[in-house]
N, C-alpha and C positions, 0 to 999 in steps of 0.2 A: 535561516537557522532552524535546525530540525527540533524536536520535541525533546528528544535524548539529549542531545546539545543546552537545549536551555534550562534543562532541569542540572546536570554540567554544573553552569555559571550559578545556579542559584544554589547548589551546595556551594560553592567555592566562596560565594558571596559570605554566606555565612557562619563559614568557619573563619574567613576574614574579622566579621563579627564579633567571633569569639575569640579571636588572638587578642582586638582590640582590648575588648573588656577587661580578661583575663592583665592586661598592662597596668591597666590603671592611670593614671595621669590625667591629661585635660579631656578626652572621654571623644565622643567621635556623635555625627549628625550621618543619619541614612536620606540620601534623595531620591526620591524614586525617579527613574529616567523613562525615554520610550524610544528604541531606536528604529529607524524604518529601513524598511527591505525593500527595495526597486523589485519590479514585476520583472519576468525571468522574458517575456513574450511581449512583443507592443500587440496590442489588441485593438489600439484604434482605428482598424479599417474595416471592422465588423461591429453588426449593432448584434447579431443574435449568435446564440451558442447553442450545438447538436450533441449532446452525446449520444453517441450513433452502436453502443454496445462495445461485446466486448468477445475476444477469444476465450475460453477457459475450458481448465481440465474436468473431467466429470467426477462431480461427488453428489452422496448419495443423502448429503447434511443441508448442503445450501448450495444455490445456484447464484456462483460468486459472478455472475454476465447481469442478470436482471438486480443482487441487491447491491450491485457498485453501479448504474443506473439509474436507481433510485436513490440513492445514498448522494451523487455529484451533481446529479440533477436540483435536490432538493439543497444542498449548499450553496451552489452556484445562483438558485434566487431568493437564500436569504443573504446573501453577502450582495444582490443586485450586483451582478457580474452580468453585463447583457443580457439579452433577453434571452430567455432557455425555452428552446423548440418543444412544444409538445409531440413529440409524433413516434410512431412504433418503431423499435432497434431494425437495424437492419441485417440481414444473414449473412452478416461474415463469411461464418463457416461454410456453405456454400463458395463463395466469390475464392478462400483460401485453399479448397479443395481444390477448383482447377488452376489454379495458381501453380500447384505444388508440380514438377514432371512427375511423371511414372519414376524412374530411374530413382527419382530419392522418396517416393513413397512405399518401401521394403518391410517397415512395422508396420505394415496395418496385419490387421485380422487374418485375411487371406492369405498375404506373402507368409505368416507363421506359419499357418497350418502344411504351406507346401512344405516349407522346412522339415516336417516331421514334429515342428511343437504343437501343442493341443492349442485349435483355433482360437481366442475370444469372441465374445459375443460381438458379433457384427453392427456398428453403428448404425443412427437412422438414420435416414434419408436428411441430407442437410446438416447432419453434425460431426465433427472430426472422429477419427480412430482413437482409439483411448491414449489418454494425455496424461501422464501420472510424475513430472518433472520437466523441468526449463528443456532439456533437451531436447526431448519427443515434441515439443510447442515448437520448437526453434521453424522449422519448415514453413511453418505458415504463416510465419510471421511475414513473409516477403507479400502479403496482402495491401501491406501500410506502403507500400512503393507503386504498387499500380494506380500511377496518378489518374489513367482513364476513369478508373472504376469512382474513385471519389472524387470527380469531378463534376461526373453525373449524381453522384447522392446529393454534392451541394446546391447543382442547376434544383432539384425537387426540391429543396428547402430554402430558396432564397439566399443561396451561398454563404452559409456559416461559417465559424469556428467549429468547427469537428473535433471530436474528443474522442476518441477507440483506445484500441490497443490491446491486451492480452493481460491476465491477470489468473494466478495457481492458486487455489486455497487447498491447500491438502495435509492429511493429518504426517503427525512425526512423535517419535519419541524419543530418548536418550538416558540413558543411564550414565552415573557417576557422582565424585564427590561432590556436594556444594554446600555452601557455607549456610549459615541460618542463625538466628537468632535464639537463646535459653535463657528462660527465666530459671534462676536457684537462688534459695537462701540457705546465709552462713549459720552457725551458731544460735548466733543473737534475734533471728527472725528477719534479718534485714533482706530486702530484696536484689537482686541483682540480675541484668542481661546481659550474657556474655555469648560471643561468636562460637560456635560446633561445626565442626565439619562432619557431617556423615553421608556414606552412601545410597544416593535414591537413585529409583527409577519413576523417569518422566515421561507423560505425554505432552502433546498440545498440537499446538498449529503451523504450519508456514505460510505467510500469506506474503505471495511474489506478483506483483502488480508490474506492468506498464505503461504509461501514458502515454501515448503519442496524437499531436496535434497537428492538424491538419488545415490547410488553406480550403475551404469550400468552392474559392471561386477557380483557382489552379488546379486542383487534385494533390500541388507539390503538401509533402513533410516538411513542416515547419520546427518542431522541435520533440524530443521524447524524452523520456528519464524511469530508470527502473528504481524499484525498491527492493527489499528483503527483508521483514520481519517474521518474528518467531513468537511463540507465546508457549511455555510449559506449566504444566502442574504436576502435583504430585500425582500417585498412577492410582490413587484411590478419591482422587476428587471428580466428583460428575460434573463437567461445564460444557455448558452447551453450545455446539459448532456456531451458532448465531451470534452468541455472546462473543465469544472468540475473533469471530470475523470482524465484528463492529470495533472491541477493543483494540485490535491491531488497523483497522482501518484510522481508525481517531489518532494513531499516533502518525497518522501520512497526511492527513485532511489538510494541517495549515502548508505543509509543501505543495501541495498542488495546489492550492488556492494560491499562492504565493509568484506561481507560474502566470498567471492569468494579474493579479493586481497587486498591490501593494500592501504589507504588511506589520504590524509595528509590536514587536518584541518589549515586552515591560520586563523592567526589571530595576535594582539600585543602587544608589554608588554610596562607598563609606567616606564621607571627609572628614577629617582630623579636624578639633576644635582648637 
């Protein structure tokens, strides 16, 4: 159950709540429950876990490869999820460059400029051509299939659980109506909040994540799952891409954790007295 989902149940619980009350009669008892969530991956045939880096597009805010890293690394051993490899990421980006044929590498840098479009700046040595949405990523993704390549990363590490995948942090904005919240008072001084519609213009974040897990000791893909979160503000508020990042990370943290072990959702039931 995702984070959007449970926050979902727990309005719904509570206007439940408030129908009751609102009734009157013999009046109602809250239990609080805990439901569990089976682990999406058996993990019991590994003691240690790699997160071995990541693809990402380049921004100029945060380096969404090393703080998702550091970020799954440091949950994965407070939640004591096997043992989490110490050891430096490994160059993707390289191994997904010659991955890619020639034939479908047309937007880099070079193929523009022959086109007649003004070059970009040429990547470095070992990092992708500039990556600025899901599509332009799409190509190198066929890196998480070369079970050669990760089969050899897991012999160096004592055959893990492998954690990669590819992950977009990049900014976004939108404009349009949305709804908001106003305080006014009537007459009398009394206070009131009522719903406005007005049109703003938004920035913020999108942050497009993949997971994919990998068998250490095969090289095979054992399972993957993507995400899509957004974060807006209004176009006069200063927040900082780190902030942004972590907020929308925190709202993915208990799904992927969820992949690896077991999970348990609180929340409460209303019985009738």
């Amino acid at each position: 159950m995702t984070v959007r989902l449970r926050k979902t149940v727990a309005s719904l619980s509570l206007v439940v709540v408030g129908a009751l009350a609102g009734c009157g009669g013999g009046g109602y008892t809250e239990i609080p429950i805990e439901t569990p969530i089976a682990p999406k991956l058996d993990i019991s045939p590994f003691q240690r876990v790699y997160v071995a880096g990541f693809l990402s597009g380049a921004s100029d805010d945060v380096d969404a490869n090393m703080e998702t890293v550091r970020l799954l690394r440091s949950q994965l051993r407070t939640k004591n999820i096997l043992r989490v490899v110490d050891a430096d990421t490994v160059p993707i980006a390289e191994r997904a460059l010659q991955d890619v044929p020639p034939a479908q590498n047309g937007d880099t840098p070079a193929a523009a400029g022959a086109a007649g479009q003004p070059p970009a700046e040429a990547p470095e040595p070992g990092q992708l051509p500039a990556v600025t949405d899901e599509r332009s990523l799409e190509p190198y993704t066929r890196v998480f299939n070369d079970t050669e390549y990760w089969k050899q990363i897991g012999e160096e590490h004592q055959q893990p659980l492998i954690v990669t995948g590819s992950i977009l942090f990049l900014p976004h904005a939108r404009s349009g109506f949305v709804q908001r919240e106003q305080e006014v008072y009537d007459s009398f001084g009394r206070r009131q909040v009522v719903p406005v519609r007005a049109y703003m213009e938004r920035k913020g974040y999108i942050l497009r994540p993949t997971f994919v897990f990998i068998d250490g000791r095969t090289g095979e893909q054992l399972y993957s799952e993507t995400f899509r979160e957004e974060i807006l503000y209004s176009a006069n508020q200063q927040t900082p891409a780190l902030s942004s990042y972590f907020e929308l990370m925190d709202r993915l943290l208990p799904t992927f954790l969820n992949t690896l072990s077991a999970q348990r959702i609180r929340g409460t039931r209303v019985l009738l007295k």
